[in-house]
ZAMI-367980 format. One record per atom (N, C-alpha, C): x, y, z. Coordinates in steps of 0.2 Angstrom, whole numbers, plus 5000, padded with zeros to 4 digits. Example, Ala and Ser with C-alpha at 12.3 -4.5 7.8 and 13.67 -1.06 7.14 Angstrom:
# residues 2
+------+------+------+
|   xx |   yy |   zz |
+------+------+------+
| 5066 | 4972 | 5039 |
| 5062 | 4978 | 5039 |
| 5066 | 4984 | 5039 |
| 5064 | 4989 | 5035 |
| 5068 | 4995 | 5036 |
| 5064 | 5000 | 5039 |
+------+------+------+
***
This chain:
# residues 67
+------+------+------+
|   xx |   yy |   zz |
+------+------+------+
| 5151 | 5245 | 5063 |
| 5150 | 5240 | 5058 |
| 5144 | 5236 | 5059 |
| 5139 | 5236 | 5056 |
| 5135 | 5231 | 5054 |
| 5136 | 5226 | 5053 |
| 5130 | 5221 | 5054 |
| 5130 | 5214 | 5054 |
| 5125 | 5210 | 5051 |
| 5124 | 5205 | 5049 |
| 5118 | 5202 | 5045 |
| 5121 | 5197 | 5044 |
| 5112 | 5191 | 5048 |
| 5114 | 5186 | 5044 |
| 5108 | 5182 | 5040 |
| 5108 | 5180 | 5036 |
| 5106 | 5174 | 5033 |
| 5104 | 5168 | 5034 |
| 5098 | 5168 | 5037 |
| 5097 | 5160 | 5042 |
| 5091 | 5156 | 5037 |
| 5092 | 5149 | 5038 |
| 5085 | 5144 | 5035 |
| 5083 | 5142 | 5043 |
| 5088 | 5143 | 5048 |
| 5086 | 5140 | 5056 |
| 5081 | 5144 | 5057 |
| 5074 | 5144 | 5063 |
| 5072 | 5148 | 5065 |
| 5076 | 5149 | 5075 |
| 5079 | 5145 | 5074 |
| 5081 | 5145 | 5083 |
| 5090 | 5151 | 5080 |
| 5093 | 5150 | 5078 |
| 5097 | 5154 | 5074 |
| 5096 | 5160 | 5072 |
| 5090 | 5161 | 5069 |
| 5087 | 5167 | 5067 |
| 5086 | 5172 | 5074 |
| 5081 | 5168 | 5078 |
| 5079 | 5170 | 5085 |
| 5085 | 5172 | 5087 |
| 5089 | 5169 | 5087 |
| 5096 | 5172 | 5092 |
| 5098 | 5177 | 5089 |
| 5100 | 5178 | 5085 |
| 5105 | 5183 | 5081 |
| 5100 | 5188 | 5080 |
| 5092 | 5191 | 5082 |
| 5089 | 5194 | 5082 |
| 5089 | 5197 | 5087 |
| 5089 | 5194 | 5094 |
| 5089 | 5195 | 5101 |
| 5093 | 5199 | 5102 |
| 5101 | 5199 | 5098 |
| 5106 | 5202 | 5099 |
| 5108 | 5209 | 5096 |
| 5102 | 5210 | 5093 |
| 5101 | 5215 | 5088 |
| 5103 | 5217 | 5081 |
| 5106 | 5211 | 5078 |
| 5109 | 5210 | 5073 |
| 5103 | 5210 | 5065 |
| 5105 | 5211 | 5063 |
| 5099 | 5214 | 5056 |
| 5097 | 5205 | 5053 |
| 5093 | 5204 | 5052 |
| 5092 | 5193 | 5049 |
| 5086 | 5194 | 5047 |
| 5088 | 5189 | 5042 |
| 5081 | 5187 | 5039 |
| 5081 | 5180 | 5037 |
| 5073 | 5175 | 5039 |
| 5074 | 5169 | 5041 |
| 5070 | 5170 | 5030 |
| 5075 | 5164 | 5031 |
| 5073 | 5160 | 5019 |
| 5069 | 5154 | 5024 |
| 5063 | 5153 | 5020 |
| 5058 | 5150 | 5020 |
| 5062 | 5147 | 5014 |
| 5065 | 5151 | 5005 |
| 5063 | 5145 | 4999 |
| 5072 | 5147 | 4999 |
| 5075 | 5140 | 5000 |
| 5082 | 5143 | 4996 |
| 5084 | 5144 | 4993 |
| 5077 | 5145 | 4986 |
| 5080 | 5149 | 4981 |
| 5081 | 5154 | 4980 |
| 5077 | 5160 | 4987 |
| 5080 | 5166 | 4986 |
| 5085 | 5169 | 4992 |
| 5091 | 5163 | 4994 |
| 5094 | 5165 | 4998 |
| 5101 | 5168 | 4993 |
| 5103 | 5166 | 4985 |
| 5105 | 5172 | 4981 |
| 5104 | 5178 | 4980 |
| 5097 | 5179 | 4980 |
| 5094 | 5186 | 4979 |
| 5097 | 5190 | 4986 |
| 5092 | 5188 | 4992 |
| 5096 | 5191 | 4997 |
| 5102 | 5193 | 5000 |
| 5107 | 5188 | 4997 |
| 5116 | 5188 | 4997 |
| 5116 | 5196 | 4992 |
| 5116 | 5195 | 4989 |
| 5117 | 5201 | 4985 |
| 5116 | 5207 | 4988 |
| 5108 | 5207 | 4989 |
| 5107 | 5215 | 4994 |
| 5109 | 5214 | 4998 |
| 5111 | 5210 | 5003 |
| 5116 | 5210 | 5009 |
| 5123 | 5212 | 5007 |
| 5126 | 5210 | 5002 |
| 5133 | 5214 | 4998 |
| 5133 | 5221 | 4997 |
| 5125 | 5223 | 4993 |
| 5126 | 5229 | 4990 |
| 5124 | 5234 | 4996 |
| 5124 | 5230 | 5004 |
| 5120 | 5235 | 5008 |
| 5126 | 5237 | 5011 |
| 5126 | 5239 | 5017 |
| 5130 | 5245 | 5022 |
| 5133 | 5238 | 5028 |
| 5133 | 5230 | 5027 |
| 5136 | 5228 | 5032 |
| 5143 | 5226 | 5031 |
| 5145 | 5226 | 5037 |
| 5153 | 5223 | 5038 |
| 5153 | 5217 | 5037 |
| 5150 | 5212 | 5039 |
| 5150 | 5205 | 5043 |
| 5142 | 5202 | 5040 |
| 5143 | 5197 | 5035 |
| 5138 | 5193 | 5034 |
| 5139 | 5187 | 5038 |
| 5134 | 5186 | 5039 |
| 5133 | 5178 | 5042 |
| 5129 | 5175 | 5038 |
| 5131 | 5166 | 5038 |
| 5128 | 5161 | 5034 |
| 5126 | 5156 | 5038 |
| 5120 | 5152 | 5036 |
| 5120 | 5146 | 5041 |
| 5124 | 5141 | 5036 |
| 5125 | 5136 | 5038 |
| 5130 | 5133 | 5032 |
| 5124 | 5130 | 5025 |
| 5117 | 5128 | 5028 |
| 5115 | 5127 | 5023 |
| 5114 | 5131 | 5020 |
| 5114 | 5138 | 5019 |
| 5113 | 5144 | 5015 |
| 5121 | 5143 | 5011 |
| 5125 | 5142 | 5015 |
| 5131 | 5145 | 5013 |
| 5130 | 5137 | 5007 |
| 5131 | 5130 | 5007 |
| 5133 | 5126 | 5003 |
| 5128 | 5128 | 4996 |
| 5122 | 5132 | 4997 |
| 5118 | 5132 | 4991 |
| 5122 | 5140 | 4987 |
| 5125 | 5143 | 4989 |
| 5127 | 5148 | 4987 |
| 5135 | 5149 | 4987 |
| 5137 | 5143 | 4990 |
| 5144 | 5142 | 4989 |
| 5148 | 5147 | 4985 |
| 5149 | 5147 | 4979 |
| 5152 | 5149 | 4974 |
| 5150 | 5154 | 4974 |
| 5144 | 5160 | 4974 |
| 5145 | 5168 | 4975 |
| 5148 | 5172 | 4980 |
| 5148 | 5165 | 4986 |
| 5151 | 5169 | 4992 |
| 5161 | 5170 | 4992 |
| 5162 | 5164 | 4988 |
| 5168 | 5162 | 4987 |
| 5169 | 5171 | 4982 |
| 5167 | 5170 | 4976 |
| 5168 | 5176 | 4970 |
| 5169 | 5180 | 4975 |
| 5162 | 5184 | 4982 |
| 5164 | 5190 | 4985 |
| 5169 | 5190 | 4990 |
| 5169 | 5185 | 4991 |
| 5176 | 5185 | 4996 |
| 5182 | 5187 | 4992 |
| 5184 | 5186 | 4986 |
| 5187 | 5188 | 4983 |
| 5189 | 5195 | 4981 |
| 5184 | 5198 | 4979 |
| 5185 | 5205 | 4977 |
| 5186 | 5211 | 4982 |
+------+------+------+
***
């Protein structure tokens, strides 16, 4: 199972990168929805959020949790 996550941290990103884990650091967080998305439509088991990602995207992450 694959992994990803979702950082605005650069020391967060750094780690989860160390570990070999697939991340991509948002510079704008307007496109941490775009990203959520191909993260969903991709091949991972386990997305990770930093919280700030996660409160700006709240409510898509809720919707996928659900289906």
């Amino acid at each position: 199972m694959k992994s990803f996550l979702l950082s605005d941290n650069w020391d967060t990103y750094m780690g989860f990168k160390l570990t070999g884990i697939d991340s991509i650091l948002l510079s704008d967080d307007n496109d941490a929805l775009e990203e959520f998305k191909k993260a969903l439509a991709g091949e991972f088991g386990i997305i990770f959020l930093t919280e700030k990602i996660y409160l700006k995207i709240k409510n898509e992450v809720i919707k996928a949790k659900s289906v």
